[in-house]
C-alpha positions as CSV (number, residue, x, y, z in Angstrom):
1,X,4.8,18.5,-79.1
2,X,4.5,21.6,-77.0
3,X,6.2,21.2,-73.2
4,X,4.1,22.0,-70.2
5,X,5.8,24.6,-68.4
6,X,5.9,23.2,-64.6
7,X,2.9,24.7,-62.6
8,X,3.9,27.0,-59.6
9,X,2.1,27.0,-56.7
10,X,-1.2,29.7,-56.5
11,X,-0.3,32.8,-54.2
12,X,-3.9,33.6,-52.4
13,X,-4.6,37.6,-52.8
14,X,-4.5,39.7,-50.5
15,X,-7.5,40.0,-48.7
16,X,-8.7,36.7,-49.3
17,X,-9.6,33.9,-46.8
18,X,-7.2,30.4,-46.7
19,X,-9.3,27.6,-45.3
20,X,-7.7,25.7,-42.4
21,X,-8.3,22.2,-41.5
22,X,-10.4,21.9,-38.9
23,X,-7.6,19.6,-36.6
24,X,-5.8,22.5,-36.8
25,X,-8.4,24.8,-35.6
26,X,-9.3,22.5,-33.1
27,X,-5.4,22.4,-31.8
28,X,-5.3,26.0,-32.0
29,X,-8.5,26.3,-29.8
30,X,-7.2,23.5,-26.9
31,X,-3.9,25.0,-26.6
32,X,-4.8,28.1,-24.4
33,X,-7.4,25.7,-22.4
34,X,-4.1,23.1,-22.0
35,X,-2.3,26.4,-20.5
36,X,-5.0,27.3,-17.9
37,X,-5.3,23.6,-17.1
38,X,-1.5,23.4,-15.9
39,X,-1.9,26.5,-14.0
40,X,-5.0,25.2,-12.0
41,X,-2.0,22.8,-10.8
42,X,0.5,24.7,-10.2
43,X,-0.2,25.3,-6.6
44,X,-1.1,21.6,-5.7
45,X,2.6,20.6,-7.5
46,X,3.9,23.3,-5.0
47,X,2.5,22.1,-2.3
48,X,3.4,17.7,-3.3
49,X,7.5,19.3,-3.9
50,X,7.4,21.2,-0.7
51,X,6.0,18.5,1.6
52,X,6.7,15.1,-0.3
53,X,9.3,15.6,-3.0
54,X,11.9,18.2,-0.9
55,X,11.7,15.4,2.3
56,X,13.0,12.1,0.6
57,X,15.7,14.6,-1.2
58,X,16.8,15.7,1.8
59,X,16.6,12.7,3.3
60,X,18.6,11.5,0.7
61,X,21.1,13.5,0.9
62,X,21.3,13.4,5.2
63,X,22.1,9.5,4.8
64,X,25.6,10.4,3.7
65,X,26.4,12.3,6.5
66,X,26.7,11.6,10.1
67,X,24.8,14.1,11.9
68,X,23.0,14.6,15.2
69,X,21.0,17.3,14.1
70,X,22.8,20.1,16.3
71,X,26.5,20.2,15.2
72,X,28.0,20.5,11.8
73,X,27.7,17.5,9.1
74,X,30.2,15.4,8.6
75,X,30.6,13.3,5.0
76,X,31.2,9.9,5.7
77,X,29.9,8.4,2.3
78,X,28.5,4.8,2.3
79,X,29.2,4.2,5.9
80,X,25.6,4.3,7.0
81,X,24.5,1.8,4.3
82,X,26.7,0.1,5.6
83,X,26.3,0.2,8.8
84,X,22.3,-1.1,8.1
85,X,23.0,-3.7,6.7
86,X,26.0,-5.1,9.1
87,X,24.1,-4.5,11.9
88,X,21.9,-7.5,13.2
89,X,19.1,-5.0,14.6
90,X,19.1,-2.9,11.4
91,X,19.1,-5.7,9.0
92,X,16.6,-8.1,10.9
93,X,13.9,-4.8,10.8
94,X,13.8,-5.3,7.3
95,X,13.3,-8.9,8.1
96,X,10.3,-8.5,10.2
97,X,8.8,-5.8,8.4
98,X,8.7,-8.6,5.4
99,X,7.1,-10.9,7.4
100,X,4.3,-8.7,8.8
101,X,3.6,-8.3,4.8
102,X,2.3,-12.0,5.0
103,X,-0.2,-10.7,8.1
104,X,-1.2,-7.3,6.9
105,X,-1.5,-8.5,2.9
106,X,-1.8,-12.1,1.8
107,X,-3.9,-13.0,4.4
108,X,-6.2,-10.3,4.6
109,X,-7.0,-10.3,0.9
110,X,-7.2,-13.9,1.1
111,X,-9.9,-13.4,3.9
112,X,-11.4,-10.6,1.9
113,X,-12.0,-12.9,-0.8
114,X,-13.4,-15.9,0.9
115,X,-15.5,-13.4,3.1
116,X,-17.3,-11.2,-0.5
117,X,-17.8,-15.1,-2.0
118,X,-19.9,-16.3,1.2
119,X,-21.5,-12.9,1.4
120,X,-22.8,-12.4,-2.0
121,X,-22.7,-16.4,-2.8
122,X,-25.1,-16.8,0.2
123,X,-27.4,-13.3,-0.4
124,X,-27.6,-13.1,3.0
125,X,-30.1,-9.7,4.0
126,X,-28.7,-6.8,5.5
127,X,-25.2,-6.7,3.9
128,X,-25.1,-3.4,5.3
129,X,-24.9,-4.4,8.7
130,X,-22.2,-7.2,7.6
131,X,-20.2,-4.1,5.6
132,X,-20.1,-2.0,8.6
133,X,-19.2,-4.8,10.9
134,X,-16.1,-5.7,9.0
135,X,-15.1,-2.3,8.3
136,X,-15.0,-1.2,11.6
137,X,-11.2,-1.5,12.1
138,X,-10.7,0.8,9.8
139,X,-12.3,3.8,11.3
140,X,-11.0,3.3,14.1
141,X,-7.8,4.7,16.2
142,X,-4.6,2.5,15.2
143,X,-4.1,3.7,18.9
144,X,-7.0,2.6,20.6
145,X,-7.1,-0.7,18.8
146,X,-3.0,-1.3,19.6
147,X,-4.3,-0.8,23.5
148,X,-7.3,-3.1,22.9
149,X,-5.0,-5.9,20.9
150,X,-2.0,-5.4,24.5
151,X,-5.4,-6.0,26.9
152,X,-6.3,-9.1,25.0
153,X,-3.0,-10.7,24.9
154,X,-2.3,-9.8,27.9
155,X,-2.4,-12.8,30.6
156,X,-5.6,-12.2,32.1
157,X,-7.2,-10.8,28.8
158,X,-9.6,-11.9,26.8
159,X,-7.7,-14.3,24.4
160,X,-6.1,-16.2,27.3
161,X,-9.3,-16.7,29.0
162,X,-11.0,-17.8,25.8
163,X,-8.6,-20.4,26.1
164,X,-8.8,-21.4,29.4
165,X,-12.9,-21.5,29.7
166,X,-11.9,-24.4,26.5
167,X,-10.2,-26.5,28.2
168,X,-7.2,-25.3,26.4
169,X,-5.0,-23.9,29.5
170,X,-1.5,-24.8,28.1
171,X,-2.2,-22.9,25.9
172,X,-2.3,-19.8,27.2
173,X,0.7,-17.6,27.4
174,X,1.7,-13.8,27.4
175,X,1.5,-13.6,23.4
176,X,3.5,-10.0,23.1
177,X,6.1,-11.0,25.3
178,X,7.1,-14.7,23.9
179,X,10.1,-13.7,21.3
180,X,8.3,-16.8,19.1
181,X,4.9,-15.3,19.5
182,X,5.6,-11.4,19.3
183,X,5.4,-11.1,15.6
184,X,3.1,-13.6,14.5
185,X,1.0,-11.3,17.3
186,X,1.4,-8.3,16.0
187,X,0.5,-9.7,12.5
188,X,-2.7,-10.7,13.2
189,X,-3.8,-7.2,14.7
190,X,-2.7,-6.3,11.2
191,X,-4.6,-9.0,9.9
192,X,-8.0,-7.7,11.5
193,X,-7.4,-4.4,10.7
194,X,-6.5,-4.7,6.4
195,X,-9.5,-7.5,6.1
196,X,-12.5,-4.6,5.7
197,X,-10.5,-2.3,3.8
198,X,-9.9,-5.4,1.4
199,X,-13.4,-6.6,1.7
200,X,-14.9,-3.2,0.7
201,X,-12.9,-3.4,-2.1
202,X,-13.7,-6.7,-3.4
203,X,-17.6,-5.9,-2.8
204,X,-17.4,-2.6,-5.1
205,X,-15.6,-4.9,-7.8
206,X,-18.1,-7.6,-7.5
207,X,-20.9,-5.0,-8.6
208,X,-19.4,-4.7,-11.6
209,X,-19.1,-7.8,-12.9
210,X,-21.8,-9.0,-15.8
211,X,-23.9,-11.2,-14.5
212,X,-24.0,-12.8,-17.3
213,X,-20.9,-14.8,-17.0
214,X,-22.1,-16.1,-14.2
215,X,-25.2,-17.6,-15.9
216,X,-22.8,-18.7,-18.4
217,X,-20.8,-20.8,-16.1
218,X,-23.7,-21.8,-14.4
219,X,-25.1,-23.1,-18.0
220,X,-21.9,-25.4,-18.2
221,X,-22.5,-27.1,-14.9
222,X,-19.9,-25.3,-13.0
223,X,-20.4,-24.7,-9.0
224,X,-19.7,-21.8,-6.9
225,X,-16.3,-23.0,-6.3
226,X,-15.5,-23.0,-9.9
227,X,-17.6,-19.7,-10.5
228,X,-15.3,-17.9,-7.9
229,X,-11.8,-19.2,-9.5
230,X,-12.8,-18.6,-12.6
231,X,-15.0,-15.7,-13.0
232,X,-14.4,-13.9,-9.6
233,X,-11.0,-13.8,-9.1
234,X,-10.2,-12.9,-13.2
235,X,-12.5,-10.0,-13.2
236,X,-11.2,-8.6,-9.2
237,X,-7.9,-8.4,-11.4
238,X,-7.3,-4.5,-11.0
239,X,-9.4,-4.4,-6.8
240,X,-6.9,-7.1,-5.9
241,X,-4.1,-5.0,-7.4
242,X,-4.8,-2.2,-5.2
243,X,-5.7,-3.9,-2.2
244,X,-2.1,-5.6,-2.3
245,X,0.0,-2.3,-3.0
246,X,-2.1,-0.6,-0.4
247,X,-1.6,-3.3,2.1
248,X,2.4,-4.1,1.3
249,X,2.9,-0.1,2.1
250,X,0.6,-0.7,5.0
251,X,2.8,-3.3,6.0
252,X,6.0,-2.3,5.5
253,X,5.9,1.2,6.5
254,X,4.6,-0.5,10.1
255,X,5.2,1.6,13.5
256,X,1.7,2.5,15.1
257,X,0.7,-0.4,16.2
258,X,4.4,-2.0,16.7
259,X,5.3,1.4,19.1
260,X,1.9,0.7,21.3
261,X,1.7,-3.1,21.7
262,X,5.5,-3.9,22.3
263,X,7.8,-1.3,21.0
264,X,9.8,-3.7,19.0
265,X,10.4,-6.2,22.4
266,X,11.1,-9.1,23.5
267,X,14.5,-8.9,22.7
268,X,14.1,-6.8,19.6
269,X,12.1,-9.4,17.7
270,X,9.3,-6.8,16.4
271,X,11.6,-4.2,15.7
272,X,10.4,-2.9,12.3
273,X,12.1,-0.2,10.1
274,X,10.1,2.5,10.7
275,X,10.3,2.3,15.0
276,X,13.9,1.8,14.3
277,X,13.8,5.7,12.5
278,X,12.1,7.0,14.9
279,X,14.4,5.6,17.3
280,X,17.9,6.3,16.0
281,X,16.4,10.2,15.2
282,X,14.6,11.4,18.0
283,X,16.8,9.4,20.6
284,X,19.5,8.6,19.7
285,X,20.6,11.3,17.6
286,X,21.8,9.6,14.4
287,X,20.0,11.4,11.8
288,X,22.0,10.2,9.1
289,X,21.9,6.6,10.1
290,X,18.2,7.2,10.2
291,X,17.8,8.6,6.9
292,X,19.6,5.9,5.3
293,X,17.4,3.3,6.9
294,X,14.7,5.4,5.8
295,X,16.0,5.5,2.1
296,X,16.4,1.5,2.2
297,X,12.8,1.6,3.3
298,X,11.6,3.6,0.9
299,X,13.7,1.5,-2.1
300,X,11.9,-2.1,-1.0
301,X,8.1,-0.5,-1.1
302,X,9.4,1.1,-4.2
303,X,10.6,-2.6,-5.6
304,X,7.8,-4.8,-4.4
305,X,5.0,-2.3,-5.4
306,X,6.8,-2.2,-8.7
307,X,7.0,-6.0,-9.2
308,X,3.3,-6.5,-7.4
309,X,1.9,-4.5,-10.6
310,X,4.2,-6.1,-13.1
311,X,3.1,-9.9,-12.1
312,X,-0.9,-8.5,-11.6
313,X,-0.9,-6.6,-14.8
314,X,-3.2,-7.5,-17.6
315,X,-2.6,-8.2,-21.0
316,X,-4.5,-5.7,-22.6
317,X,-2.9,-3.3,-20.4
């Protein structure tokens, strides 16, 4: 038998044309698009490094020195850190800041919820009007509505007299300037501010959910309560998601309304972290101490937005 010399790959001639595939051609064509692309944002990267990323460096880096932003730097390490979390009115900020998460979060998107179930559950007409209502506090002045909020707790404002035109006199107390009040006070301004944002959200999820599934439910003799638990709430997965993390930052990052109602009194029982940095840097003069507070800060919204999306995310995410 004759051997079959092995066959060497065909050289194309000169001159002739090599088909490509046409992924190939299609890489080829995206590659100089992907280019202009990145350069379209280039300048909005500047801009985020300048005014967000080059900040919490430097601030960073100033929590490891004790400085009072005129003299010279000194290293002093972990000492700030320290210092936080030794001292009472350091360490209970980060306290209260966690408990006006209950007041500015939970309960507002509870609320939310309860309040998009009775208004589409019920069909009532002009939801417009309702919408705008409830999403007033969000429009307006933190300012204006931290004034408003110190009139009506005051002891001739409108919640005390409420109270009193009840029947309910022993009741009535100065609500911002009871140390076992103060919070819980502040909490609820928070409380009527977050609800509209969180109910706006929930009411642009509930449009998208298939009708369907209600009839569904509906087929199998379930109520509205059911309905809500089981079709609601599964399908406001991702609004309810965003309504927390927006809230917990909300929340924890706290000063307007603290600084205008009772600027963290009595006795230091509303002192949050972020009146405490303004504090320590624009008074007192310890920018480091400041920056480290400020780092902490920044490491517990990091954490509990982290773990918020972890325990909230889906399955087929």
């Amino acid at each position: 038998m004759r051997s079959e010399s092995p066959r060497l790959p065909v050289r194309p001639r000169a001159g002739r044309a090599v088909a490509v595939p046409a992924a190939a051609r299609g890489r080829a064509r995206r590659a100089p698009r992907a280019a202009w692309s990145v350069l379209w944002v280039v300048p909005a990267l500047v801009v985020y490094a300048l005014f967000t990323l080059w900040p919490v460096v430097h601030s960073f880096g100033l929590s490891f020195f004790d400085w009072n932003g005129l003299s010279d730097p000194e290293f002093t390490g972990f000492d700030n850190y320290v210092e936080v979390m030794s001292d009472d009115t350091l360490r209970d900020s980060l306290w209260h800041a966690a408990v006006l998460v209950v007041f500015f979060s939970f309960l507002p998107v509870a609320i939310g919820l309860v309040t998009v179930a009775l208004l589409t559950g019920a069909r009532l007409r002009g939801m417009t009007f309702y919408r705008s209502v409830l999403f007033i506090p969000q429009i307006v002045p933190l300012v204006a509505v931290g004034i408003t909020w110190r009139w009506m707790y005051s002891d001739q404002g409108a919640i005390n007299e409420l109270l009193r035109a009840i029947g309910l006199d022993a009741l009535a107390r100065t609500w911002l300037g009871e140390p076992e009040f103060g919070l819980a006070a502040v909490g609820l301004i928070g409380t009527w501010i977050m609800t509209g944002l969180c109910m706006m959200l929930f009411l642009a999820g509930v449009g998208h959910i298939d009708t369907a599934l209600y009839e569904a439910v509906k087929l199998d003799g379930a109520g509205p309560i059911r309905a809500f638990f089981s079709i609601t709430i599964p399908q406001l997965r991702n609004e309810i998601t965003v309504a927390l993390t927006i809230t917990i930052v909300a929340a924890l990052a706290s000063f307007d309304i603290v600084y205008v109602t009772t600027n963290g009194g009595p006795v230091d029982r509303t002192n949050v972290p972020g009146l405490l940095i303004y504090r320590l840097a624009f008074s007192r003069g310890e920018i480091g101490l400041a920056s480290a507070l400020a780092v902490l800060l920044g490491a517990l919204i990091l954490v509990a937005v982290f773990l918020l999306n972890r325990l909230l995310r889906t399955d087929d995410e």
